[in-house]
Backbone of each chain as ProteinMPNN parsed JSONL, in Angstrom:
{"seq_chain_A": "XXXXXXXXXXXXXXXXXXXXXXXXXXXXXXXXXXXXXXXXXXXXXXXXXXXXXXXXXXXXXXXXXXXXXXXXXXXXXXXXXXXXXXXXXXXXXXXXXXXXXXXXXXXXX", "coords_chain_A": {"N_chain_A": [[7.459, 0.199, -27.088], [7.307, -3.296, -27.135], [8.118, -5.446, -24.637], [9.809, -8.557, -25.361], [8.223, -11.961, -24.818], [10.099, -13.859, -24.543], [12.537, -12.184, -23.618], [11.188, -12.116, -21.091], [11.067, -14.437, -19.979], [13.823, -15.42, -19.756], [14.815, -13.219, -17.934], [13.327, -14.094, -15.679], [14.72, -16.963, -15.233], [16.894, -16.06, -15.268], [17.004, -14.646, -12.72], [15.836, -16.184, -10.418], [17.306, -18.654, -10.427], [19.614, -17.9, -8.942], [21.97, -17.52, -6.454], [20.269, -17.564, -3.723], [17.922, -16.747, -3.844], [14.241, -16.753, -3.589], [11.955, -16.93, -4.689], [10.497, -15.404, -7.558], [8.222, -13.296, -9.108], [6.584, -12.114, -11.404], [4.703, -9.094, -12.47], [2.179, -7.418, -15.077], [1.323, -4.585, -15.781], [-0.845, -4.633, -15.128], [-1.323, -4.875, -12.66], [-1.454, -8.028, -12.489], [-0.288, -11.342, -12.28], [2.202, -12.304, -14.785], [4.254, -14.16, -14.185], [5.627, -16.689, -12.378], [7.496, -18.033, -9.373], [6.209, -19.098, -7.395], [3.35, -20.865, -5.891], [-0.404, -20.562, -6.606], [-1.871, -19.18, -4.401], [0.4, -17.837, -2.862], [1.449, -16.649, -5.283], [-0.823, -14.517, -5.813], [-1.447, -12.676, -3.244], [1.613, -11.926, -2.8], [1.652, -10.498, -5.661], [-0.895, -8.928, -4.893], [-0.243, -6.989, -2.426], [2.433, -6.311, -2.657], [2.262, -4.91, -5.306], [0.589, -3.139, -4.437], [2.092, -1.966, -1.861], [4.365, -0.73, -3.665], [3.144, 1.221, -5.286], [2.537, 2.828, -3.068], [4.604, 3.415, -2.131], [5.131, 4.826, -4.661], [3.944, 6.846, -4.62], [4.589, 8.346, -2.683], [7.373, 9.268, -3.134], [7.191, 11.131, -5.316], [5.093, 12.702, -4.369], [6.578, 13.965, -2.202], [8.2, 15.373, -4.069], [7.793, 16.201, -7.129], [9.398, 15.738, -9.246], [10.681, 13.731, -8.664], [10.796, 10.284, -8.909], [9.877, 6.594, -8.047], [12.494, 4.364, -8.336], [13.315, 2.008, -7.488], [13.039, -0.712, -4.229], [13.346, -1.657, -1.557], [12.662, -4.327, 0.562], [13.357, -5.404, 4.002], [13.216, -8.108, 5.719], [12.609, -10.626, 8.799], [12.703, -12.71, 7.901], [13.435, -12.731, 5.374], [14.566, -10.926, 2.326], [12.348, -8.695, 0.178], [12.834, -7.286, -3.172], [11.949, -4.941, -5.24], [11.209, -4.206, -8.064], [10.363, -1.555, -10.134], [9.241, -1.479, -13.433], [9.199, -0.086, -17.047], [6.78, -1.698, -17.905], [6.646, -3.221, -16.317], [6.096, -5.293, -12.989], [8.511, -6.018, -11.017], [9.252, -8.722, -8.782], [11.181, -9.925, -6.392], [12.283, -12.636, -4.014], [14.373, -12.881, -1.613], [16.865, -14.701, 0.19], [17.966, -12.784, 3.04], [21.282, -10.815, 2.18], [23.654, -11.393, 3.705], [26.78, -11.625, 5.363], [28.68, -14.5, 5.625], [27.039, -16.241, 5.807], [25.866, -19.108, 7.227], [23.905, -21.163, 5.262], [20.537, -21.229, 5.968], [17.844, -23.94, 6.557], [14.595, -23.49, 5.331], [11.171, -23.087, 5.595]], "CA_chain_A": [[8.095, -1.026, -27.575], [7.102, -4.133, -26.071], [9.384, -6.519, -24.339], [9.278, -9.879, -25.488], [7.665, -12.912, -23.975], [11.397, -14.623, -24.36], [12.856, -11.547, -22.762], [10.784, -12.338, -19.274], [11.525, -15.888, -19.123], [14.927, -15.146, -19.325], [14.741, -12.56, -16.356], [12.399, -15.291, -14.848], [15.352, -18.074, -15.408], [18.131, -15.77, -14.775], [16.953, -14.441, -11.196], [15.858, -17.682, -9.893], [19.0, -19.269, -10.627], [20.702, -17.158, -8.68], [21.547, -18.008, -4.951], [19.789, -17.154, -2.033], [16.824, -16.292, -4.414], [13.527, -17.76, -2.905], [10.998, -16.305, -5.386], [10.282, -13.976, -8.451], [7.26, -12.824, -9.447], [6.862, -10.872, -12.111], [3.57, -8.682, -12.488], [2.085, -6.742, -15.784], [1.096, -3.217, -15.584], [-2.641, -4.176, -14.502], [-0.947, -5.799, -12.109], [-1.673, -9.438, -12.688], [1.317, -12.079, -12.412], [2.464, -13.02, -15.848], [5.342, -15.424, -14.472], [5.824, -16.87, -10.23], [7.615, -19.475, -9.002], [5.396, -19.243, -6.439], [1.878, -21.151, -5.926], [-1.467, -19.217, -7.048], [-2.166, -18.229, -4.065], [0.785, -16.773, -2.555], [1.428, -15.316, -5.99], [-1.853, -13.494, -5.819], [-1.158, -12.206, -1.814], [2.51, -11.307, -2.764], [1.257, -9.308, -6.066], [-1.604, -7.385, -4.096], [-0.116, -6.246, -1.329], [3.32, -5.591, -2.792], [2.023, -3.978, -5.945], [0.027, -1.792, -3.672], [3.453, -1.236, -1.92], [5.138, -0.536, -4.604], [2.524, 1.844, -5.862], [2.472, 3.883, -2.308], [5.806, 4.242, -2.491], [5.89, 5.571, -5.664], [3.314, 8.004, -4.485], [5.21, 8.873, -1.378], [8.435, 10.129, -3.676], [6.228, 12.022, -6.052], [4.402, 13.909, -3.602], [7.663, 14.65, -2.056], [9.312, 15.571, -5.325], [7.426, 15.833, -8.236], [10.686, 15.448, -10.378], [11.135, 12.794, -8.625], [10.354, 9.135, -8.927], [10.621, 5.477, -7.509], [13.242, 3.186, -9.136], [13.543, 0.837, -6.837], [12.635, -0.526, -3.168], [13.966, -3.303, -1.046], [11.728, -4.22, 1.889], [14.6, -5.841, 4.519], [11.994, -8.535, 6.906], [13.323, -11.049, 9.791], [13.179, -13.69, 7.399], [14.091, -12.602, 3.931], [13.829, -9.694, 1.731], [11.68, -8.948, -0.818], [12.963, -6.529, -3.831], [10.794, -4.58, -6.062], [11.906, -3.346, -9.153], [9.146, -0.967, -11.549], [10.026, -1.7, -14.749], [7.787, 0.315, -17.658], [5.77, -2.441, -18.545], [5.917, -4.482, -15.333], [6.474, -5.102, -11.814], [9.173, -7.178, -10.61], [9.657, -8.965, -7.42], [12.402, -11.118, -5.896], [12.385, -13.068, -2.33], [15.677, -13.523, -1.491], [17.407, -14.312, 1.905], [19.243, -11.711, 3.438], [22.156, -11.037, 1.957], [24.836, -11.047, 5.237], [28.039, -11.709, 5.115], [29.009, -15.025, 4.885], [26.076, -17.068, 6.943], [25.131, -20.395, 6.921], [22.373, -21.181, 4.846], [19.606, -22.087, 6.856], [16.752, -24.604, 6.036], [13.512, -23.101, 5.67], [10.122, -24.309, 4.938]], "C_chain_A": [[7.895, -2.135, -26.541], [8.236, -5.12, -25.727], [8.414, -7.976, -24.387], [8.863, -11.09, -24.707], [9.289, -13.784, -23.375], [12.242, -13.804, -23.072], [12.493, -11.605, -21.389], [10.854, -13.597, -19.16], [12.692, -16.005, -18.452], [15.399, -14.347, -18.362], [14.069, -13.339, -15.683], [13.745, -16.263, -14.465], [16.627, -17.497, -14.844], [18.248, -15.198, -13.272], [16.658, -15.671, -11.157], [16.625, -18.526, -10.186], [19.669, -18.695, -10.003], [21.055, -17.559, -7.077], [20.976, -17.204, -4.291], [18.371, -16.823, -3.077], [15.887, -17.296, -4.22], [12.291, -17.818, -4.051], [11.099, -15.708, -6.229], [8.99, -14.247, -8.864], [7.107, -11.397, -10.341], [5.08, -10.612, -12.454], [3.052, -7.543, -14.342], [1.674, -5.417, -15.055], [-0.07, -3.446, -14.821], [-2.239, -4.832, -13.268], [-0.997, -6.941, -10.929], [-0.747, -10.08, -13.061], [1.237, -12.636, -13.799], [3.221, -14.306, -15.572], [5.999, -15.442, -12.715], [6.612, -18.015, -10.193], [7.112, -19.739, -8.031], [4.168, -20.139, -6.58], [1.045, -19.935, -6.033], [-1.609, -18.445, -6.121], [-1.429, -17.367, -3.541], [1.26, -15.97, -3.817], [0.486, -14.572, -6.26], [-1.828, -12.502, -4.345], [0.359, -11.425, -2.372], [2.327, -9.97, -4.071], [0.352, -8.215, -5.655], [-0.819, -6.624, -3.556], [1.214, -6.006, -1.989], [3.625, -4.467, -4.045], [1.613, -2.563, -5.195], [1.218, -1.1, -2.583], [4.075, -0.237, -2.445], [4.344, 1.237, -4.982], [2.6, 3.302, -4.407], [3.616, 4.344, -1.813], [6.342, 5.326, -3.436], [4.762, 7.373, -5.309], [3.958, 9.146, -3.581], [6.216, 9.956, -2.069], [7.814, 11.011, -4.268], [5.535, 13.052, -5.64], [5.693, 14.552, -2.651], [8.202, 15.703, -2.624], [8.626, 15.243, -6.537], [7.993, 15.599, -9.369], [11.232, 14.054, -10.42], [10.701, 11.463, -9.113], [11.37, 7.764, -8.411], [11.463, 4.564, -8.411], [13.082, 1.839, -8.479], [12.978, 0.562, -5.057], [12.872, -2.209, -2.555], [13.207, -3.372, 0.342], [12.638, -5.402, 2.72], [13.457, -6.693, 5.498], [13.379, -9.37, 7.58], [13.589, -12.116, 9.036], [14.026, -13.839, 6.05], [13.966, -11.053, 3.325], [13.408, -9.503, 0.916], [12.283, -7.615, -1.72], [11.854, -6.315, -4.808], [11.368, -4.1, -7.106], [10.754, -2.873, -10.334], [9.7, -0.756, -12.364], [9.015, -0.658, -15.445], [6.957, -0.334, -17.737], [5.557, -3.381, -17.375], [6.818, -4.24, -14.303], [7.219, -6.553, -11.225], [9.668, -7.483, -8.939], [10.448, -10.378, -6.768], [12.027, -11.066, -4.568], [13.536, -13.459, -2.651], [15.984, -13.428, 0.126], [18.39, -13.639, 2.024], [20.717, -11.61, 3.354], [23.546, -10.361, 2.618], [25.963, -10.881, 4.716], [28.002, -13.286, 4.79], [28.284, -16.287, 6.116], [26.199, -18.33, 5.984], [23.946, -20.719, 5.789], [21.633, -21.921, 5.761], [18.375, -22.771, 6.258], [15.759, -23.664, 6.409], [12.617, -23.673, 4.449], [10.015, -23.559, 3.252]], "O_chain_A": [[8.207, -2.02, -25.356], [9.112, -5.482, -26.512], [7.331, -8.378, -23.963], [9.434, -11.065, -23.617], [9.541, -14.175, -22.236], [12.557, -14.301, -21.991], [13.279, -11.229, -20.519], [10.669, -13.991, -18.008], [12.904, -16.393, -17.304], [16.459, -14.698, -17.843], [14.434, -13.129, -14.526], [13.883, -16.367, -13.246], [17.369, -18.15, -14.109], [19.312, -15.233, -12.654], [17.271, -16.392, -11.945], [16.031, -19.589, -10.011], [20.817, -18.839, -10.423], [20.057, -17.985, -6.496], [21.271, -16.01, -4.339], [17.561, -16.536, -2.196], [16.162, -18.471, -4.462], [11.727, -18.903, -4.191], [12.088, -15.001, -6.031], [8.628, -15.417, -8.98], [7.363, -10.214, -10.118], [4.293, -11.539, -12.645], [4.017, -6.842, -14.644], [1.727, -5.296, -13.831], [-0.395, -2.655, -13.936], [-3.171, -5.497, -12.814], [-0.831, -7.041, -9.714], [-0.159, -9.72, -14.081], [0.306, -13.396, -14.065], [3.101, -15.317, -16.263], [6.59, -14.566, -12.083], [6.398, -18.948, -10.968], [7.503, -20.795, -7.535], [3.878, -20.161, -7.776], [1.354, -18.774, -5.766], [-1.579, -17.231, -6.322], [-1.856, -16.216, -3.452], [1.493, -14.772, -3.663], [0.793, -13.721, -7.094], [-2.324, -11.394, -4.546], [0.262, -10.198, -2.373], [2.657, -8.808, -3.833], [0.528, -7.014, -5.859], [-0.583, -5.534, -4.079], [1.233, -4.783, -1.853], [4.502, -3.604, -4.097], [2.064, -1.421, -5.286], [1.278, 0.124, -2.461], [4.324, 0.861, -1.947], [5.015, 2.267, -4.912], [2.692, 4.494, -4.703], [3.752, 5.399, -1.192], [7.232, 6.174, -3.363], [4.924, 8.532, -5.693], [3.892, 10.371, -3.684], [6.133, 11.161, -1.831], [7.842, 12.046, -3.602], [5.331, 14.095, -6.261], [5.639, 15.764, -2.447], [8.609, 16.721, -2.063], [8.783, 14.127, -7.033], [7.382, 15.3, -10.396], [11.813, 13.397, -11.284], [9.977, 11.675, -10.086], [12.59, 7.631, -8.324], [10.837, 4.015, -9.318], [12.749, 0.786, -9.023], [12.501, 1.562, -4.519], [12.657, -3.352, -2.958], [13.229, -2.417, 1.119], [12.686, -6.461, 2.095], [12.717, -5.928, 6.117], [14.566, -9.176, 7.315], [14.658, -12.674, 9.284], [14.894, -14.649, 5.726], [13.315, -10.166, 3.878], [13.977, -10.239, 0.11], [12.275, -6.623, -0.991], [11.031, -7.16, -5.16], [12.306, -3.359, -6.811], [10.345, -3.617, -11.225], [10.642, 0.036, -12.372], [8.066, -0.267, -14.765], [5.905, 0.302, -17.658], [4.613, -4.168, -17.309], [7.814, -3.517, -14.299], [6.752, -7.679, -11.051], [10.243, -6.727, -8.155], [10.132, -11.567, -6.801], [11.605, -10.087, -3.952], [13.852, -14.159, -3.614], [15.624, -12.613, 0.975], [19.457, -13.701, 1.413], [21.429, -12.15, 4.201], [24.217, -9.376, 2.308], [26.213, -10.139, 3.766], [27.373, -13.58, 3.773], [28.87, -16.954, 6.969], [26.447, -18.546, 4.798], [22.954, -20.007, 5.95], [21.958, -22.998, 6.26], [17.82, -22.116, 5.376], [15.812, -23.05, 7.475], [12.789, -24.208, 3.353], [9.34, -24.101, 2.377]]}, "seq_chain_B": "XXXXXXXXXXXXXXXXXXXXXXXXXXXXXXXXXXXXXXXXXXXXXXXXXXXXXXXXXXXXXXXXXXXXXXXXXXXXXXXXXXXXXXXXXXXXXXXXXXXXXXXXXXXXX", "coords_chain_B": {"N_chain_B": [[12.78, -0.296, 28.309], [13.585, 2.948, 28.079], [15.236, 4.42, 25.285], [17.499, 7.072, 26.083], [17.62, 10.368, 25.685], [20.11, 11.559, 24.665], [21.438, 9.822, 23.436], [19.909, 9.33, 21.126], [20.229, 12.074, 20.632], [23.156, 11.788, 20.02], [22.81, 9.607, 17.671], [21.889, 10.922, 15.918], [23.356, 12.969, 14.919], [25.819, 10.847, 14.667], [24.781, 10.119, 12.236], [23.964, 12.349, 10.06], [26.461, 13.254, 9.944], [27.631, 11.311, 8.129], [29.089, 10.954, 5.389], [27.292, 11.646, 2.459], [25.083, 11.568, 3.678], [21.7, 12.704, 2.967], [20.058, 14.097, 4.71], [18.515, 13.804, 7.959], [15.328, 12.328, 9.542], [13.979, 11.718, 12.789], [11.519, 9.842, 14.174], [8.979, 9.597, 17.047], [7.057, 6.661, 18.329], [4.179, 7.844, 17.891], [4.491, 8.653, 15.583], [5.737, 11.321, 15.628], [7.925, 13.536, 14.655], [10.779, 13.972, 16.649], [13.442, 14.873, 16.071], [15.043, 16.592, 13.339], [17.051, 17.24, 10.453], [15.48, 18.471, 8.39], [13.591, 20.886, 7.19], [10.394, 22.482, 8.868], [8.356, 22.185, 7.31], [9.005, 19.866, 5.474], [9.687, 18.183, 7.366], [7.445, 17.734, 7.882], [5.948, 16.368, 6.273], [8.123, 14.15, 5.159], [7.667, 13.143, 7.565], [5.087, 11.903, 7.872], [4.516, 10.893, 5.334], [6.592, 8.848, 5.369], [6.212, 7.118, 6.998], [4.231, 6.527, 7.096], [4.144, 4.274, 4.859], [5.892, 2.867, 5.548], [4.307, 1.505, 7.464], [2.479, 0.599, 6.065], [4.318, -0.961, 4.571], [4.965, -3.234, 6.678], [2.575, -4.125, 7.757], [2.028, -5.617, 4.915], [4.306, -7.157, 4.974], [3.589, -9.006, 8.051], [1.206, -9.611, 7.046], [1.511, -11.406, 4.687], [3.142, -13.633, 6.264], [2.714, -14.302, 9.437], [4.528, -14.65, 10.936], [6.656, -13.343, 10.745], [8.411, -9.971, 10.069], [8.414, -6.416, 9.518], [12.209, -5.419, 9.376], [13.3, -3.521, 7.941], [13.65, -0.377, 5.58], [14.383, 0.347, 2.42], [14.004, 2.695, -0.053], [14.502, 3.491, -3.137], [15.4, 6.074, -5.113], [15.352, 8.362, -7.982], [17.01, 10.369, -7.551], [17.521, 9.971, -4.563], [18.639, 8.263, -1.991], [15.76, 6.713, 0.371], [16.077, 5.843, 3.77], [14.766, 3.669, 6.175], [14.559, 2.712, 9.264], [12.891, 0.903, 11.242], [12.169, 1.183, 14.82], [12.445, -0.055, 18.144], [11.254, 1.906, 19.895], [11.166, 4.245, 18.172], [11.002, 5.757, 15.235], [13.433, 5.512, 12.293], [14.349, 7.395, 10.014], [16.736, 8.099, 7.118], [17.75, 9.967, 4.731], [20.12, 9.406, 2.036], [22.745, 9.963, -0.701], [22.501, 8.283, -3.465], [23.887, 4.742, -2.759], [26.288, 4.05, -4.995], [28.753, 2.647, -5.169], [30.33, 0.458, -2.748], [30.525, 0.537, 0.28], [27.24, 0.029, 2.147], [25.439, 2.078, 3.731], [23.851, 1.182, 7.076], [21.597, 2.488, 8.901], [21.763, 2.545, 12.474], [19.733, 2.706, 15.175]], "CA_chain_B": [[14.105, 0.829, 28.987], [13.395, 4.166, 27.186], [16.078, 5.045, 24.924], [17.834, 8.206, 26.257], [17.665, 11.792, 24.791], [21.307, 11.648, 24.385], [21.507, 8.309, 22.436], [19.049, 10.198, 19.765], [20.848, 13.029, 19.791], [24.116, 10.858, 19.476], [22.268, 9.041, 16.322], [21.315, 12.106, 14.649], [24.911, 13.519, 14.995], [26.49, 10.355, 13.423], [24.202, 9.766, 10.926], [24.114, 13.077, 9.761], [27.949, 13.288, 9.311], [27.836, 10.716, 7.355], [29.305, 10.868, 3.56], [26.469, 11.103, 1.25], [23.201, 11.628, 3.731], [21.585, 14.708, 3.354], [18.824, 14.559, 5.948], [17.937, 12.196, 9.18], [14.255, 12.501, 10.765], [13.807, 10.772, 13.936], [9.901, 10.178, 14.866], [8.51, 8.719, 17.733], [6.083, 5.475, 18.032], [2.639, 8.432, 17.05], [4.337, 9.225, 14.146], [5.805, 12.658, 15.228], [9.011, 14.054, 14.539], [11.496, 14.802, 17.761], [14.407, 15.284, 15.6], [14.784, 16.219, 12.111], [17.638, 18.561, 10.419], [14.902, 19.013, 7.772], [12.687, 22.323, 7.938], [9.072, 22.006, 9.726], [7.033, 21.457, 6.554], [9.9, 19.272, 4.539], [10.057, 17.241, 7.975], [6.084, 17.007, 8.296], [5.853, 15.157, 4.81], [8.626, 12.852, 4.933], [7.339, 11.645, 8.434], [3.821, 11.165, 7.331], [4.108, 10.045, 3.819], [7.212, 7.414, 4.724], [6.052, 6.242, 8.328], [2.452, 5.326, 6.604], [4.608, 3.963, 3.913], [6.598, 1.658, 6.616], [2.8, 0.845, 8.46], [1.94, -0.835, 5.11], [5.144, -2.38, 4.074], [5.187, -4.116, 7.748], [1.288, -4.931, 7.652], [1.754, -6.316, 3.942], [5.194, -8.478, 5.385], [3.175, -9.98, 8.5], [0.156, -10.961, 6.261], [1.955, -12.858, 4.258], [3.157, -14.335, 7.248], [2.802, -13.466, 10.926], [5.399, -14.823, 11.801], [7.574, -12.572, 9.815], [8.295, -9.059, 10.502], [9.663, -5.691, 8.82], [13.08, -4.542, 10.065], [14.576, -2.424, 7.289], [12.822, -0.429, 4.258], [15.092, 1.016, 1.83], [13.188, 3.083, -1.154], [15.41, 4.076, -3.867], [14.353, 6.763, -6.255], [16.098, 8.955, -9.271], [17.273, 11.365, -6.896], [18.443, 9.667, -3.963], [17.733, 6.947, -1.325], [15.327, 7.112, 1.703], [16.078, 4.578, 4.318], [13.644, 3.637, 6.817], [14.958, 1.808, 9.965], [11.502, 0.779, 12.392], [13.808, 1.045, 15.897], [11.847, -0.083, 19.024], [10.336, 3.195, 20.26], [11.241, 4.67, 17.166], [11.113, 5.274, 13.395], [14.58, 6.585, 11.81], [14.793, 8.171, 8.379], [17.886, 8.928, 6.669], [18.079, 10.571, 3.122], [21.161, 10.128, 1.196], [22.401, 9.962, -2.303], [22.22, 6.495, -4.001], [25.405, 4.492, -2.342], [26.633, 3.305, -5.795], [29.701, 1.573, -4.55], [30.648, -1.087, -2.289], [30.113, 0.338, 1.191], [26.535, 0.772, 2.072], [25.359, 2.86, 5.603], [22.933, 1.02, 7.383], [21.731, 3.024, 10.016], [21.082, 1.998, 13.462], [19.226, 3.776, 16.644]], "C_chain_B": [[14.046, 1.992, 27.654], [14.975, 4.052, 26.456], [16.654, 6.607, 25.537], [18.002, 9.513, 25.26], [19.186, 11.867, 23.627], [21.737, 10.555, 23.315], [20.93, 9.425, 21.193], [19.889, 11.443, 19.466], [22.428, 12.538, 19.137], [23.581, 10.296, 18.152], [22.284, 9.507, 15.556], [22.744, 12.632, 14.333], [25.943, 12.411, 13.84], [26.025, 9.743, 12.197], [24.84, 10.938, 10.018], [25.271, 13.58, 9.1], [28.297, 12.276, 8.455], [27.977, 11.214, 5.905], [28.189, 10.658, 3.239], [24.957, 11.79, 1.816], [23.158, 13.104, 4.016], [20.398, 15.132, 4.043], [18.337, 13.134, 6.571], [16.435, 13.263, 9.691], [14.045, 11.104, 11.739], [11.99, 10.983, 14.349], [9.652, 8.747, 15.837], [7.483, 7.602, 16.893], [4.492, 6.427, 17.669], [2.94, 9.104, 16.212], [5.07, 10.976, 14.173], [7.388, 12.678, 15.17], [9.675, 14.698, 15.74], [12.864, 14.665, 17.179], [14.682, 15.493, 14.368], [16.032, 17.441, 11.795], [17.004, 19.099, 8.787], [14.007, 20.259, 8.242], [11.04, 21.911, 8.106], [8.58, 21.529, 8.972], [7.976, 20.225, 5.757], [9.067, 17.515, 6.098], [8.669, 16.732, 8.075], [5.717, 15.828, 7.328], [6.252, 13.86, 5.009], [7.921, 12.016, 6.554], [5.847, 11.293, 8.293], [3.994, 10.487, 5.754], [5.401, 8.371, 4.336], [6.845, 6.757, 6.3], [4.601, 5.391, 7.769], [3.025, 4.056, 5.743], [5.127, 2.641, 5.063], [5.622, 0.941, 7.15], [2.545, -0.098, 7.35], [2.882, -1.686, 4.441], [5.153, -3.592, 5.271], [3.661, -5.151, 7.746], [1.45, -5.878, 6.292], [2.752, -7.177, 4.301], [4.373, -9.262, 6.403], [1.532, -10.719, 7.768], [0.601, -11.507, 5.232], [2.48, -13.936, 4.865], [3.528, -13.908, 8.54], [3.458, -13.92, 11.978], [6.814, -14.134, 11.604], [7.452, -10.804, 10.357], [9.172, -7.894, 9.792], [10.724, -5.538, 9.604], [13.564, -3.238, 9.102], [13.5, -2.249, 6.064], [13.748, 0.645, 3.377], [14.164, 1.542, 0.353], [14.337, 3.979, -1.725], [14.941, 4.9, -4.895], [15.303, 7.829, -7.636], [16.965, 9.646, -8.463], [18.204, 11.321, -5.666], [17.823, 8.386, -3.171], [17.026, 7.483, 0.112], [15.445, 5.692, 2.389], [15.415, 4.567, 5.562], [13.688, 2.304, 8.159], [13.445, 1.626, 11.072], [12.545, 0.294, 13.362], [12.173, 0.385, 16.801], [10.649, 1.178, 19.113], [10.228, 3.885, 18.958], [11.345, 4.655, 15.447], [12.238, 6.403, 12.611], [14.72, 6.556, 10.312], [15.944, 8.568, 7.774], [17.707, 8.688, 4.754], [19.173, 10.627, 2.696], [21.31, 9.812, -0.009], [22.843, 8.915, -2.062], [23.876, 6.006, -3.661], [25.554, 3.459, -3.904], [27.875, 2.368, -5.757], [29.892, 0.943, -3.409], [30.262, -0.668, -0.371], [28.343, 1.046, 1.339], [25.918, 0.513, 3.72], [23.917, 2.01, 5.82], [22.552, 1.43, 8.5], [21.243, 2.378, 11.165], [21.116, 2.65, 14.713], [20.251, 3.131, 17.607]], "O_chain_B": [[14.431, 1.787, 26.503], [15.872, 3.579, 27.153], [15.802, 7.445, 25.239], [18.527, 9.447, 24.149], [19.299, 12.099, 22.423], [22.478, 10.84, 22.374], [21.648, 10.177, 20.534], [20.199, 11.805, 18.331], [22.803, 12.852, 18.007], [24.282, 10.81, 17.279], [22.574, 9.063, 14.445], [23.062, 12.575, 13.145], [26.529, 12.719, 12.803], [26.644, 9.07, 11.373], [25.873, 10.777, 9.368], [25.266, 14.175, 8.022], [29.425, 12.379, 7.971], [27.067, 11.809, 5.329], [27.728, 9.564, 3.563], [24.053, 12.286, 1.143], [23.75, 14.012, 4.6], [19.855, 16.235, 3.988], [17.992, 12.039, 6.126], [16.429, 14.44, 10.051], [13.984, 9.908, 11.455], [11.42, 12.014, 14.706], [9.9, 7.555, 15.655], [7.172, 7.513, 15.705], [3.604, 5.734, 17.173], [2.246, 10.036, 15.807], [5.036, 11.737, 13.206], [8.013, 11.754, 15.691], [9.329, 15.848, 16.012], [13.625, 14.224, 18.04], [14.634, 14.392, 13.819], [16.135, 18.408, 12.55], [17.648, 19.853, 8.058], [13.771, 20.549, 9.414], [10.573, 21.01, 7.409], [8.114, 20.422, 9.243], [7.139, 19.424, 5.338], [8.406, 16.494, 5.913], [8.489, 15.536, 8.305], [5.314, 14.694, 7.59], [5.58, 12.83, 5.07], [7.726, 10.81, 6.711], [5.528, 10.184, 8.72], [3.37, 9.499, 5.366], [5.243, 7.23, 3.902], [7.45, 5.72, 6.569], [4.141, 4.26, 7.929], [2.497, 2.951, 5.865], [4.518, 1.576, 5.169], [5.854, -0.246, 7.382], [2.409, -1.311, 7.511], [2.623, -2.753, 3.886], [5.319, -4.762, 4.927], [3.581, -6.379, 7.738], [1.003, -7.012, 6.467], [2.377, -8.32, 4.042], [4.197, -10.401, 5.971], [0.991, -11.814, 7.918], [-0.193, -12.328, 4.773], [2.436, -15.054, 4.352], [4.532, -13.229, 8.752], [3.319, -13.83, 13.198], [7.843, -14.388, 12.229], [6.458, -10.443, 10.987], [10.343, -8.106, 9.476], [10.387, -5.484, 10.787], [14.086, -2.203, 9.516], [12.776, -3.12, 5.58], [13.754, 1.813, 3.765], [13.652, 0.627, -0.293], [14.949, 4.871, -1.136], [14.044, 4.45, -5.609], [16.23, 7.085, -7.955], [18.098, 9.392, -8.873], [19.188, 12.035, -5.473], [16.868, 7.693, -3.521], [17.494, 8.372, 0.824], [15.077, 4.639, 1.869], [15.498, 5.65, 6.143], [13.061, 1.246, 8.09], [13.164, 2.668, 11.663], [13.437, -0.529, 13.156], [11.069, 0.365, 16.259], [9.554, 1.284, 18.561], [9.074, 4.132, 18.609], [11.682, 3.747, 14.687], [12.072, 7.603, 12.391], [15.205, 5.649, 9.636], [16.155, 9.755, 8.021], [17.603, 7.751, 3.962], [19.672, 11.751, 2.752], [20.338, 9.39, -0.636], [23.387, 8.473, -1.051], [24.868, 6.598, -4.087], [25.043, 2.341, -3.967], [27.844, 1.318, -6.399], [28.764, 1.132, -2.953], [29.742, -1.578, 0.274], [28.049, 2.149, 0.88], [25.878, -0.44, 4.499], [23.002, 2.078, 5.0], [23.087, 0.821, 9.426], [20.291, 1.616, 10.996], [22.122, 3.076, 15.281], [20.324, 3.51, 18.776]]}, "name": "protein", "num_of_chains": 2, "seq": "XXXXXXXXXXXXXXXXXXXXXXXXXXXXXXXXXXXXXXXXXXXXXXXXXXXXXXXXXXXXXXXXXXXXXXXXXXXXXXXXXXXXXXXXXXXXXXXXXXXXXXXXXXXXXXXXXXXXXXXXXXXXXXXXXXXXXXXXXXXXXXXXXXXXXXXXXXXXXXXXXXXXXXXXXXXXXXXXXXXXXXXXXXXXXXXXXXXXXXXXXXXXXXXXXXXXXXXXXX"}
């Protein structure tokens, strides 16, 4: 069953609306960005390399645990963090800044 | 300033007692395992499949920008969570089940 085109705007519209959220990028299965608020090229740099993430993570659990599998995966950096979420049909990814306690927001570029 | 033996074994001790986790490996900076209360082949896996796993989430955070850096890699999966602290000298692992409510363990060397 496919999910509708409406259905990913609205996950498009409803993360990025959200605070501290810097980014989403959402990827299809071949995965090629259907929907960024990013520019082309870092949404082509953030889908490589975090599909291919994503993907050697999911290998990592699997060969662990062949029962197992990845749901999810939050990569924690100095500046922000990036969430991953493998959907069936697609690969979703949020930049958001680290969500502390009850910081400042800080300007960034 | 090396970390001390005792610190690590202190780490492993209160991780370990922690509610929920059901296995810490501690591996040095070449990847090997000097503490684990998994068994030899369990512990050889998780520190090769999630330390490679950490090498390319950190390489794929500084090329997107190198001025950026991993600290924290949390991989969540059906089963449970693996969390993946990159310490100085070291790389700390802790396995527990998925923290579905409000406090969640972040470990630190």
């Amino acid at each position: 069953m496919a999910v509708q085109a409406s259905e990913i705007d609205d996950t498009l519209k409803r993360l990025s609306s959200r605070k501290g959220v810097k980014a989403v990028v959402i990827l299809n299965s071949e995965g090629q960005a259907i929907r960024s608020t990013l520019d082309p090229d870092l949404t082509k740099q953030y889908g490589q390399l975090i599909s291919n993430l994503a993907q050697q993570a999911r290998s990592a659990v699997t060969t662990l645990d062949e029962q197992n599998d990845l749901t999810f995966l939050r990569v924690r950096t100095k500046k922000h963090e990036i969430m991953v979420a493998p959907d069936r049909e697609y690969l979703l990814i949020v930049v958001q800044n680290p969500v502390e306690t009850t910081q400042q927001a800080t300007p960034q570029a």
